[in-house]
C-alpha positions as CSV (number, residue, x, y, z in Angstrom):
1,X,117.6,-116.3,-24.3
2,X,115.7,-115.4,-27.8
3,X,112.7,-114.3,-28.0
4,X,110.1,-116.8,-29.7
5,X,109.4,-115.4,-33.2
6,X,106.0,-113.8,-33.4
7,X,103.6,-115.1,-36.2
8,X,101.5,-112.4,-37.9
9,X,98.5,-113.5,-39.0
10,X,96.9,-112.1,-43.1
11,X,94.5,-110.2,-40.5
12,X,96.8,-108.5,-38.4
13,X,99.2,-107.5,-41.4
14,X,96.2,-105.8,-43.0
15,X,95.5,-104.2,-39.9
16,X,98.7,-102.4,-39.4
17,X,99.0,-101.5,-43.5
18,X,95.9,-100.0,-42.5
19,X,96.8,-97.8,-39.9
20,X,99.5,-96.4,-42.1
21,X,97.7,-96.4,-45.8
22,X,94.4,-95.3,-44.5
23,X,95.0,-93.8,-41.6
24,X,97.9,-92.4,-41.7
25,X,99.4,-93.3,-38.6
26,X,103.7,-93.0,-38.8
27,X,104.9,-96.1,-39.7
28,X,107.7,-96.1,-36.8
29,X,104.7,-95.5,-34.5
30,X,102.6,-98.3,-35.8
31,X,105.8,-100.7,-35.4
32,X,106.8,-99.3,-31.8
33,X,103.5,-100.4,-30.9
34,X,103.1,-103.5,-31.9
35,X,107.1,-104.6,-31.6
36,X,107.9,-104.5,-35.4
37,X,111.0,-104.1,-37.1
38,X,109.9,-101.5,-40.2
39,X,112.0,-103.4,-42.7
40,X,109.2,-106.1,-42.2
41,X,106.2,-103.7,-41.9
42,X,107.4,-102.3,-46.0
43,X,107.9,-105.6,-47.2
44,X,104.1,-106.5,-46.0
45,X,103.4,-103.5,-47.9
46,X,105.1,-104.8,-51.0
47,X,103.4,-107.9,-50.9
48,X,100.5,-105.9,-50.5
49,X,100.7,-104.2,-53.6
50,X,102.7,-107.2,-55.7
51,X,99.4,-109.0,-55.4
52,X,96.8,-107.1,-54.7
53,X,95.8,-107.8,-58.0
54,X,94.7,-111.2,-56.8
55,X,92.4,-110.0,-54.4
56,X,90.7,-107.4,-56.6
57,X,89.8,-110.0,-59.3
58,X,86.4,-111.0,-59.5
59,X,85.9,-115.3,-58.0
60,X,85.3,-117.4,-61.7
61,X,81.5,-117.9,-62.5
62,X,79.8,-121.1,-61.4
63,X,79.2,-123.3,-64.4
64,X,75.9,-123.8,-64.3
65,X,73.9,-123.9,-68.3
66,X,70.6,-122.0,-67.2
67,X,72.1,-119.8,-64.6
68,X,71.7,-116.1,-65.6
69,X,74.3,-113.1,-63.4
70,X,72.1,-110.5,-62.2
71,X,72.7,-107.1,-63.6
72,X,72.4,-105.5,-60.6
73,X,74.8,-107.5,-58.8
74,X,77.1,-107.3,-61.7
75,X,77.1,-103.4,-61.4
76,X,77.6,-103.8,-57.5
77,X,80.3,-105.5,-58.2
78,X,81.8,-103.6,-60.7
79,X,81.1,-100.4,-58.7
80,X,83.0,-102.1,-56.0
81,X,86.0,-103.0,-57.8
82,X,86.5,-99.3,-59.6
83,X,86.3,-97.7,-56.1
84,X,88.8,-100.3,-54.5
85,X,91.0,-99.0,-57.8
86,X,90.6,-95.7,-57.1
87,X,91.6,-96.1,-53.6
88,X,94.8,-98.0,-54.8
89,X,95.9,-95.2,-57.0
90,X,95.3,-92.5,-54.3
91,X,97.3,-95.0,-51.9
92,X,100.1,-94.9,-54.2
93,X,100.1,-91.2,-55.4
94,X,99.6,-90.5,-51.4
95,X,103.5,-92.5,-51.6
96,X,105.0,-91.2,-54.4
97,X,104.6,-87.9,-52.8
98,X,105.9,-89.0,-49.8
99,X,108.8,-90.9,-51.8
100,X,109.1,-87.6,-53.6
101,X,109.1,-85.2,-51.0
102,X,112.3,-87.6,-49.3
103,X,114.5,-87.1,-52.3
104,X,114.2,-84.0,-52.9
105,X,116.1,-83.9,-49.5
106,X,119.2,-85.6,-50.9
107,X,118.8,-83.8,-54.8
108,X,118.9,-80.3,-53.3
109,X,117.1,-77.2,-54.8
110,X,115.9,-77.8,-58.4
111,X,115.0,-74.3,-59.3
112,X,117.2,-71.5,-59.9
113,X,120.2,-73.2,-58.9
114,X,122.8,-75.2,-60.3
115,X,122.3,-78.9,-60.3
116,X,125.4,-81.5,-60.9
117,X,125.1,-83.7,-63.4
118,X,125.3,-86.7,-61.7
119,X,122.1,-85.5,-59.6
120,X,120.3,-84.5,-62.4
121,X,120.9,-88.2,-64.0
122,X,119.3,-90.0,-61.0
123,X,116.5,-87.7,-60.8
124,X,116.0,-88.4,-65.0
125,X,116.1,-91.8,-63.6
126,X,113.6,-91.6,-60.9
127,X,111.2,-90.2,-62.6
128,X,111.9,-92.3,-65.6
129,X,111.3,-95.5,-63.4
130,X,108.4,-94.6,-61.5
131,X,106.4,-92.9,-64.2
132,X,106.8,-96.4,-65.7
133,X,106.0,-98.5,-62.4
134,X,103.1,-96.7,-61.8
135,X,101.6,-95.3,-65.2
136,X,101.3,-91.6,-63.2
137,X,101.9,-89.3,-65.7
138,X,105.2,-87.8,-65.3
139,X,104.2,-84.0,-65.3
140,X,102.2,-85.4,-62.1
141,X,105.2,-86.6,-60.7
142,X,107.7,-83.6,-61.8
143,X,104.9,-81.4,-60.4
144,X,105.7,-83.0,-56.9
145,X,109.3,-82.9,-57.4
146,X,109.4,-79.4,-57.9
147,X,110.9,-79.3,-61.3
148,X,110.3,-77.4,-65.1
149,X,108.8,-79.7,-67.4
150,X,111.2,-78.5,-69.8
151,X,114.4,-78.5,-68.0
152,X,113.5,-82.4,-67.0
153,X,113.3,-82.8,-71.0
154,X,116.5,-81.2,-71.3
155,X,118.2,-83.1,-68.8
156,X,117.3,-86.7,-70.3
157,X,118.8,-85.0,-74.2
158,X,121.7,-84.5,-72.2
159,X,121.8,-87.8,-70.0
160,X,125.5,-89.1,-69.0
161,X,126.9,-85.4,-70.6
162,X,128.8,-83.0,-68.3
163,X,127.6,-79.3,-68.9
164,X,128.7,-77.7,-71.8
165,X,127.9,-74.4,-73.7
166,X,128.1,-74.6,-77.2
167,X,127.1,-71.2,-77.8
168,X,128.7,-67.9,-78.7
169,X,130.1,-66.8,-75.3
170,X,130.0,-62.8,-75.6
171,X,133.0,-60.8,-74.1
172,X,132.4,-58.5,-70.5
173,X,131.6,-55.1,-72.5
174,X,128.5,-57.1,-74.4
175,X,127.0,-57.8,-70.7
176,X,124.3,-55.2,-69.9
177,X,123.9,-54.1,-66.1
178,X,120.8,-56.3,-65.2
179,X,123.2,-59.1,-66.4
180,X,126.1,-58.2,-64.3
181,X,124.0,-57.4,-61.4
182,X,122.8,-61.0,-61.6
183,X,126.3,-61.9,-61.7
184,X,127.4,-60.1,-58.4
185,X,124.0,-61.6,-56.5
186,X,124.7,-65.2,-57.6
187,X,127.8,-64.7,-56.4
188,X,126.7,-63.5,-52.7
189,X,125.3,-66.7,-52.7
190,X,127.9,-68.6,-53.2
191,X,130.8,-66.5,-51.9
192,X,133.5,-69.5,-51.6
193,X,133.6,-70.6,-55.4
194,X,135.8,-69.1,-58.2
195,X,135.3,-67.5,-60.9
196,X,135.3,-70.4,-63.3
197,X,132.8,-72.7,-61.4
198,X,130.9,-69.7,-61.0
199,X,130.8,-69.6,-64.1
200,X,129.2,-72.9,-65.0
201,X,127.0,-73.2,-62.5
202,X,125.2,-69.9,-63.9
203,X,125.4,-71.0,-67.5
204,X,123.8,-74.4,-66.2
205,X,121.2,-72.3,-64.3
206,X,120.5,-70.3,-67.6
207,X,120.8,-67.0,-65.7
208,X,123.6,-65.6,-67.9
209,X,125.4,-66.4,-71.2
210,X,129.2,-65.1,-70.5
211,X,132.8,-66.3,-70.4
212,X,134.8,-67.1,-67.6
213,X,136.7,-64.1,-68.3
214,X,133.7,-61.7,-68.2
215,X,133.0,-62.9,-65.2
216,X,136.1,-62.5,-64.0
217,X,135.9,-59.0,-64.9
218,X,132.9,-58.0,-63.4
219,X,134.0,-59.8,-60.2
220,X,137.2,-57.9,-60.5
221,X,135.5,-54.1,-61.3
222,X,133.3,-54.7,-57.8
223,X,136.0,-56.1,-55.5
224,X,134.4,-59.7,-54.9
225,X,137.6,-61.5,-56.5
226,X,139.4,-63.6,-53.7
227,X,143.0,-63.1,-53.6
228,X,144.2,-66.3,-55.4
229,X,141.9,-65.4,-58.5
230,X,142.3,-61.4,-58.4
231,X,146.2,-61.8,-58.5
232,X,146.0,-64.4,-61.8
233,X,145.4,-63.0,-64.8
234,X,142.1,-63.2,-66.8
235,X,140.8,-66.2,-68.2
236,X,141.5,-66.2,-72.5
C-alpha cells in the first residue's frame, strides 16, 4: 500500500534549510529525521535562493499625500536588510567551499603534479561558472580550490589544447644534477609510466624543460628504465 504523500508546509521547509544553513546539521541527518528524500531537501534550497530575492525586498509604501517614512525606521530597515545580505553571502561562500572541497576529490592534486587536460578544462569551467553565478571573486574561489592564480590563467589561454612545448628542448648533457635528480624523484612517484609520458607530465608540471630522449638517458644511466623501454633505442 503507498504511503500518503506528506505535505511540507513554507514553515517547516524553512525549518530544516535552517538546520543545515545555519546550523549546520548534515543534510542526510536532517532528512533521516524527518523522512526526506535529499533530492527534495536541495531543491527547497534552490527555491530558497532562486527567490529569496522576493523576501528580502522591502513591502511598496502606502500611498498616502502627507504621510512622512520615519528615518529611524528607514535605517532599521535598511540595517536589517544589509545584515540578512551578509548572511546570504556567507551562506553561499559556506557552500561553495563545501562544493569546492567535493571536486577537488574527483580533479585530483592541483599542485606539483600533472593535470590532464580534460580536467583542467572543467575546472576552467567551474570556476568560470560560479565566479559568474555568484559574483565571488575568483582568486576567492581558486584560493579554496587549491590552485596558482597563474597556472588557472594559463589553463583558460590554453582551453580545449592538449599540452604542448613549444620551446627549445635541450639535449641530456645541458641538464644540470638538481634537474636530473628531479627527474629520478618524479619518477619514484610514478614508477609504472614510461619514459615519454613521463616526459609530459613533468613539462606540464613545469618541473623540467627536457626531451624525451634526455630523459630517457638519465633513466637509463641510474637503472630505472623498465625492460620494454631500456631495450628500444632512444627517442630522436
Amino acid at each position: 500500500m503507498n504511503k500518503e504523500k506528506k505535505h511540507w508546509t513554507p514553515e517547516d521547509k524553512l525549518r530544516l534549510l535552517r538546520l543545515h544553513l545555519i546550523e549546520k546539521q548534515p543534510v542526510s541527518k536532517i532528512c533521516q529525521d524527518a523522512n526526506l528524500s535529499p533530492p527534495q531537501f536541495y531543491a527547497w534550497q534552490q527555491q530558497l535562493f532562486t527567490n529569496g530575492s522576493v523576501a528580502l525586498a522591502s513591502k511598496p509604501a502606502l500611498d498616502h499625500k502627507h504621510e512622512v517614512p520615519d528615518p529611524n525606521q528607514t535605517k532599521q530597515r535598511l540595517d536589517e536588510l544589509e545584515a540578512a545580505l551578509r548572511q546570504k553571502d556567507e551562506v553561499i561562500a559556506a557552500l561553495l567551499t563545501e562544493h569546492i572541497a567535493l571536486k577537488k576529490r574527483v580533479w585530483g592534486p592541483l599542485h606539483g603534479s600533472w593535470v590532464q587536460p580534460e580536467t583542467r578544462d572543467q575546472i576552467v569551467d567551474f570556476i568560470t561558472h560560479w565566479a559568474e553565478r555568484t559574483h565571488r571573486p575568483i582568486e576567492a574561489l581558486l584560493a579554496a580550490a587549491g590552485l596558482a592564480v597563474g597556472k588557472f590563467y594559463d589553463w583558460r589561454k590554453r582551453y580545449g589544447a592538449k599540452n604542448q612545448h613549444n620551446g627549445h628542448i635541450p639535449r641530456s648533457f645541458w641538464l644540470e644534477e638538481g634537474e636530473k635528480q628531479r627527474i629520478l624523484a618524479f619518477q619514484e612517484l610514478h614508477p609504472g609510466i614510461g619514459y615519454r609520458r613521463l616526459t609530459e607530465m613533468m613539462v606540464a608540471a613545469d618541473l623540467i624543460t627536457a626531451s624525451p630522449a634526455s630523459v630517457w638517458r638519465v633513466l637509463g644511466q641510474a637503472g630505472r628504465l623498465r625492460q620494454k623501454s631500456a631495450s628500444s633505442a632512444p627517442p630522436a
